[in-house]
C-alpha positions in Angstrom: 16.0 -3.8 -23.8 13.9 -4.2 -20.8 11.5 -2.1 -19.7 12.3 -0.9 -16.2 9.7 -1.8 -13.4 7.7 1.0 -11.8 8.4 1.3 -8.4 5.3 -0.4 -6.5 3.7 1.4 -3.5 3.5 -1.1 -1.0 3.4 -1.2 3.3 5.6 -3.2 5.2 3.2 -5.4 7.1 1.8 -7.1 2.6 6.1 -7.0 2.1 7.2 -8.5 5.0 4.2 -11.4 4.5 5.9 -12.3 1.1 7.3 -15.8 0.7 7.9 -16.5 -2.9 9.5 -14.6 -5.9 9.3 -15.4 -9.6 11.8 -14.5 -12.7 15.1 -13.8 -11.9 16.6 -14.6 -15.5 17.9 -13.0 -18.4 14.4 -11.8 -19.5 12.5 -11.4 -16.4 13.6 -9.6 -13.4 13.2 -11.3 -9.7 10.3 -10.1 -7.9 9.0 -10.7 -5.1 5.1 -11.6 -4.8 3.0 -10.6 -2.1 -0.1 -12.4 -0.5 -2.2 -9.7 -2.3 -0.2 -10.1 -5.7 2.1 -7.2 -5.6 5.3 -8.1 -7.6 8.1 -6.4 -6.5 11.0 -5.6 -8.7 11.9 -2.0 -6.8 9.9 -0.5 -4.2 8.9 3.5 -3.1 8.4 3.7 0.3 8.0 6.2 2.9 8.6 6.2 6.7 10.8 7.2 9.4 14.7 6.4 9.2 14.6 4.7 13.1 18.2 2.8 13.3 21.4 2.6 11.2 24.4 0.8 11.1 27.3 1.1 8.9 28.6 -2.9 9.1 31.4 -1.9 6.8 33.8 1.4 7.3 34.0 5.0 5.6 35.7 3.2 2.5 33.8 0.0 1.5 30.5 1.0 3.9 27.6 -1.5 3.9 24.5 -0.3 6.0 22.0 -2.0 7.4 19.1 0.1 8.6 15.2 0.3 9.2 12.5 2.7 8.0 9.2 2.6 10.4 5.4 3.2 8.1 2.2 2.8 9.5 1.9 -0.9 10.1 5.5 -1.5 10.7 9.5 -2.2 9.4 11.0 -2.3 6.3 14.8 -4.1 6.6 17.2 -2.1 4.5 20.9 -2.8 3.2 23.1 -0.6 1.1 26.8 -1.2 0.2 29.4 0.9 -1.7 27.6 -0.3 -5.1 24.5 1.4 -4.2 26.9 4.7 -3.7 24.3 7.0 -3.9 22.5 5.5 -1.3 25.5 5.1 1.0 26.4 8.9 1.0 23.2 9.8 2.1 23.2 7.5 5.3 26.7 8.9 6.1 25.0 12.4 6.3 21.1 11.8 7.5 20.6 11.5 11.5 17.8 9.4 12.7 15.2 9.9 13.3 14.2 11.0 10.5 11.0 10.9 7.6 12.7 9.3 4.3 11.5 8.3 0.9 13.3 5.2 -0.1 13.4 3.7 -4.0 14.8 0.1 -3.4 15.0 -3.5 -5.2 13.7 -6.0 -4.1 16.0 -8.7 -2.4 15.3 -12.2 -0.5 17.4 -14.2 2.0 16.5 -18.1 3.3 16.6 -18.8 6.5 18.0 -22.3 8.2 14.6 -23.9 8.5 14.3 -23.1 4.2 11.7 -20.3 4.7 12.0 -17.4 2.2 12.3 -14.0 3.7 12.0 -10.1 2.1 14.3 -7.2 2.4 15.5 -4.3 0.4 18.7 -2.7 -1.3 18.5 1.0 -1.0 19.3 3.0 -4.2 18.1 6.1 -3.2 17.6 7.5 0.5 16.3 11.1 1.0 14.5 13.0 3.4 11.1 14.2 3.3 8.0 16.3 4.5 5.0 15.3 6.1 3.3 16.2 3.4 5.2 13.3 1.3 4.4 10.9 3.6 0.5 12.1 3.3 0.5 11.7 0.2 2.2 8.4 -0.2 0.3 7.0 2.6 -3.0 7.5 0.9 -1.7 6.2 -2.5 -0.4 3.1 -1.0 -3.3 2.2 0.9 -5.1 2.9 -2.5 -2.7 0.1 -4.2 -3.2 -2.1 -1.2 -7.1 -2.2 -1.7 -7.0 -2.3 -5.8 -4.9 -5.8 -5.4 -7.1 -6.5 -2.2 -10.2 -6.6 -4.2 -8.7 -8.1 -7.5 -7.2 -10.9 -5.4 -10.8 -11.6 -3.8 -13.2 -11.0 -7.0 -10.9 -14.0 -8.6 -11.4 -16.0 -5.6 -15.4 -16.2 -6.4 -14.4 -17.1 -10.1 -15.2 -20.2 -11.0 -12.3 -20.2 -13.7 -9.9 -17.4 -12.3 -8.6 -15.7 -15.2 -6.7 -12.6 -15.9 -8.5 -11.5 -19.0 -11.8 -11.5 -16.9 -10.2 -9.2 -14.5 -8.9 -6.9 -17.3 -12.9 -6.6 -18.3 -13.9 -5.7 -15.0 -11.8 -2.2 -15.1 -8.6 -3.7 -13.5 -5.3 -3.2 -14.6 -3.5 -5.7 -16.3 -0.4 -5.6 -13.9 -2.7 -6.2 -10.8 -4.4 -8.9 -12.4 -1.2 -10.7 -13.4 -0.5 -10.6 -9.7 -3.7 -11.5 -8.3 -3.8 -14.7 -10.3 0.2 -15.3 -9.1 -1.6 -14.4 -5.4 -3.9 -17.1 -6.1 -1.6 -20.0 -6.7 1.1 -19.1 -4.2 -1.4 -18.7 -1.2 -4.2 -20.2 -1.2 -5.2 -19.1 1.8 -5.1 -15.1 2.9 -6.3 -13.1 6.0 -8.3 -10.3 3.7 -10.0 -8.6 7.4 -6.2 -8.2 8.7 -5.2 -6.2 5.6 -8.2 -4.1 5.3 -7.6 -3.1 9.0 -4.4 -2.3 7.9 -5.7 -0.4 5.4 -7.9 1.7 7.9 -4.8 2.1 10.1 -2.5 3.6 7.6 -5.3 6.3 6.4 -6.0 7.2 10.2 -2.3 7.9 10.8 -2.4 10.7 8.4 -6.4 11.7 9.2 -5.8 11.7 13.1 -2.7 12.8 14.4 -2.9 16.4 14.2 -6.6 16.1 16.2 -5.9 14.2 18.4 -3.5 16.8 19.6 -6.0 19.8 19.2 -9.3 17.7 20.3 -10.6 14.9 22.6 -10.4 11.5 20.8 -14.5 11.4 21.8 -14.8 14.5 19.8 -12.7 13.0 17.3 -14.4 10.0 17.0 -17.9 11.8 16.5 -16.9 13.9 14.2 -15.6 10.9 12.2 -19.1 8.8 12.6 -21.2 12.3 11.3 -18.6 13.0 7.9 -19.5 8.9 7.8 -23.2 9.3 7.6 -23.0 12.4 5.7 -20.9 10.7 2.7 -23.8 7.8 3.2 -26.3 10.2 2.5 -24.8 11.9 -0.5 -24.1 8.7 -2.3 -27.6 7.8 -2.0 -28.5 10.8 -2.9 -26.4 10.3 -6.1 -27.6 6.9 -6.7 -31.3 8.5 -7.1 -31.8 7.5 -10.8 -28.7 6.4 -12.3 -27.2 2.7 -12.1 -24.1 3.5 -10.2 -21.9 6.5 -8.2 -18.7 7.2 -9.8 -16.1 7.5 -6.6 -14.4 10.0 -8.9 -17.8 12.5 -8.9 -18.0 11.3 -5.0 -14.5 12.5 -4.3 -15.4 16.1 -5.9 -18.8 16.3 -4.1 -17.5 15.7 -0.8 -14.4 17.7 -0.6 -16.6 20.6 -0.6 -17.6 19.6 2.7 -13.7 19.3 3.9 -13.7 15.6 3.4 -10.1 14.8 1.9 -9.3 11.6 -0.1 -7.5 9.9 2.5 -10.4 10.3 4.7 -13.0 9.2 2.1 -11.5 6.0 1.4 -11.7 5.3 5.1 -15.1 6.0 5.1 -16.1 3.7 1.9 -13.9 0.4 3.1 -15.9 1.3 6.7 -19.4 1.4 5.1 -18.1 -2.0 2.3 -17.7 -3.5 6.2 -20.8 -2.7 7.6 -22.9 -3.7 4.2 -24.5 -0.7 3.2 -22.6 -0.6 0.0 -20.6 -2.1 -2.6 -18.3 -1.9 -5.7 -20.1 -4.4 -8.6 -16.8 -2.5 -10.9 -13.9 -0.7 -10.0 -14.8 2.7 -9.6 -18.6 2.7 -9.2 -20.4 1.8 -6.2 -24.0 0.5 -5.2 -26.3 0.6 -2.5 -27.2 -2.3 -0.9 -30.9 -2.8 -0.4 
C-alpha cells in the first residue's frame, strides 16, 4: 500500500512558480515540483478565504475560490467528490482565516505552459494564532529547500547522498536535485525576500498599530545587534552555535522564533554569518 504524502508547508508565490510535475502512475503519485524542490502531492496552507464561487448548484456544487497568505493567492476548486470540503464553503462567509489540506492539481494553458492549483479536501476556519504558527513553519520549509537547492548548486557532482551527510533530509534533497534539473536557473534574492516578508507579517502587525513604524524599525535593528552579540558571544571557544541553544538564549530576551529567523537570513545577507551545516552557524571573520 502506499504511503500517504505529508502535507507540505509551502507559500503561494514557490507554488504558483511551479511548472513541472513528476509520477502520476500506479506507484508514484503526481506532484508538483517547485523551483526550490518542493514536491507537492497535498498541501497545508493557511490564509484568508477572499472570494468564492459555487460554479455548480446546492446539489452537484463545484467551487472555485481563493485563499490570500503573505506573498499572495492560492487558486482553489472543490466539487461534490471533495464533499467535505463543499459543505464547509456552503457555510463559511468570506472573509475569513482558513486552513486548507489540498492535492495538488495542474491545468495547461493554450500556449502549452503548465500551471498549479489545488482541490480542497478540507476547508476550516482558524485563529491568528494558526496562521502564526504556520507562517513561521513555512518560511522555515521555504529556507531548508532554499539552501539545499543552493549548496548543490556549488557541487561539483550534485548528489543527494552528499546532501543527506550534510544534516538534510532526504525528502528535501530528493527535491533539490529534481529543482536542479527542471530549472536551471532560480531567482534565490526574490525568495529570501519572501521569506523576510512572510515572518514580518506575523512580527509587525500588531506594532505597527500600537507604535510608529520608526520606533518599530529601531527596535527591530537593536534585538538585530543584540542576537549578533550573543552568538559571538557563544562562538567564544567552541567550533559552531547550535540555532537550537540560540533559540533558547534569546527568547529570554522576548525574541520569538519567527522573529529570530528574520534576524539570521538578515545578518546571512549582510555577511556577518553563515551556516557551514544545517543547524550551526559561524562567524564570518
Amino acid at each position: 500500500m502506499r504511503a500517504r504524502q505529508a502535507a507540505v508547508r509551502i507559500f503561494s508565490d514557490e507554488y504558483n512558480s511551479s511548472r513541472y510535475e513528476e509520477g502520476g502512475t500506479a506507484s508514484e503519485p503526481r506532484m508538483v515540483v517547485s523551483p526550490l524542490g518542493a514536491r507537492v502531492n497535498r498541501a497545508f496552507i493557511v490564509g484568508v478565504l477572499i472570494l468564492k464561487e459555487n460554479m455548480g448548484d446546492d446539489v452537484e456544487p463545484f467551487w472555485k475560490f481563493q485563499v490570500q497568505d503573505p506573498l499572495g493567492k492560492f487558486y482553489l476548486s472543490a466539487g461534490q467528490y471533495q464533499a467535505e470540503a463543499s459543505a464547509s464553503l456552503f457555510r463559511i462567509e468570506e472573509p475569513a482565516l482558513v486552513g486548507v489540506v489540498a492535492k495538488s492539481r495542474t491545468f495547461t494553458t493554450e500556449e502549452g505552459d503548465l500551471r498549479p492549483s489545488l482541490r480542497a479536501e478540507r476547508v476550516y476556519v482558524v485563529d491568528e494564532e494558526v496562521r502564526a504558527r504556520w507562517t513561521v513553519e513555512t518560511a522555515r520549509h521555504t529556507l531548508l529547500r532554499l539552501k539545499a537547492r543552493r549548496a548543490l548548486e556549488e557541487m561539483e557532482e550534485p548528489e543527494v547522498e552528499k546532501l543527506i551527510e550534510m544534516g538534510f533530509p532526504r525528502e528535501i534533497a530528493v527535491g533539490a536535485l529534481l529543482s536542479l534539473d527542471y530549472y536551471p536557473a532560480v531567482d534565490y534574492q526574490r525568495f529570501k525576500e519572501g521569506i523576510i516578508t512572510a515572518l514580518r507579517s506575523v512580527l509587525t502587525a500588531p506594532a505597527k498599530r500600537l507604535k510608529g513604524e520608526e520606533v518599530v524599525e529601531e527596535e527591530k535593528e537593536d534585538s538585530k545587534e543584540e542576537v549578533f552579540r550573543i552568538i559571538k558571544e557563544m562562538g567564544e571557544g567552541v567550533e559552531y552555535v547550535v540555532i537550537d541553544d540560540l533559540r533558547k538564549r534569546v527568547a529570554d530576551l522576548g525574541i520569538d522564533e519567527a522573529r529570530l529567523d528574520e534576524i539570521l537570513l538578515e545578518l546571512m545577507e549582510e555577511s556577518r554569518i553563515y551556516e557551514p551545516q544545517l543547524g550551526r552557524l559561524k562567524l564570518i571573520e
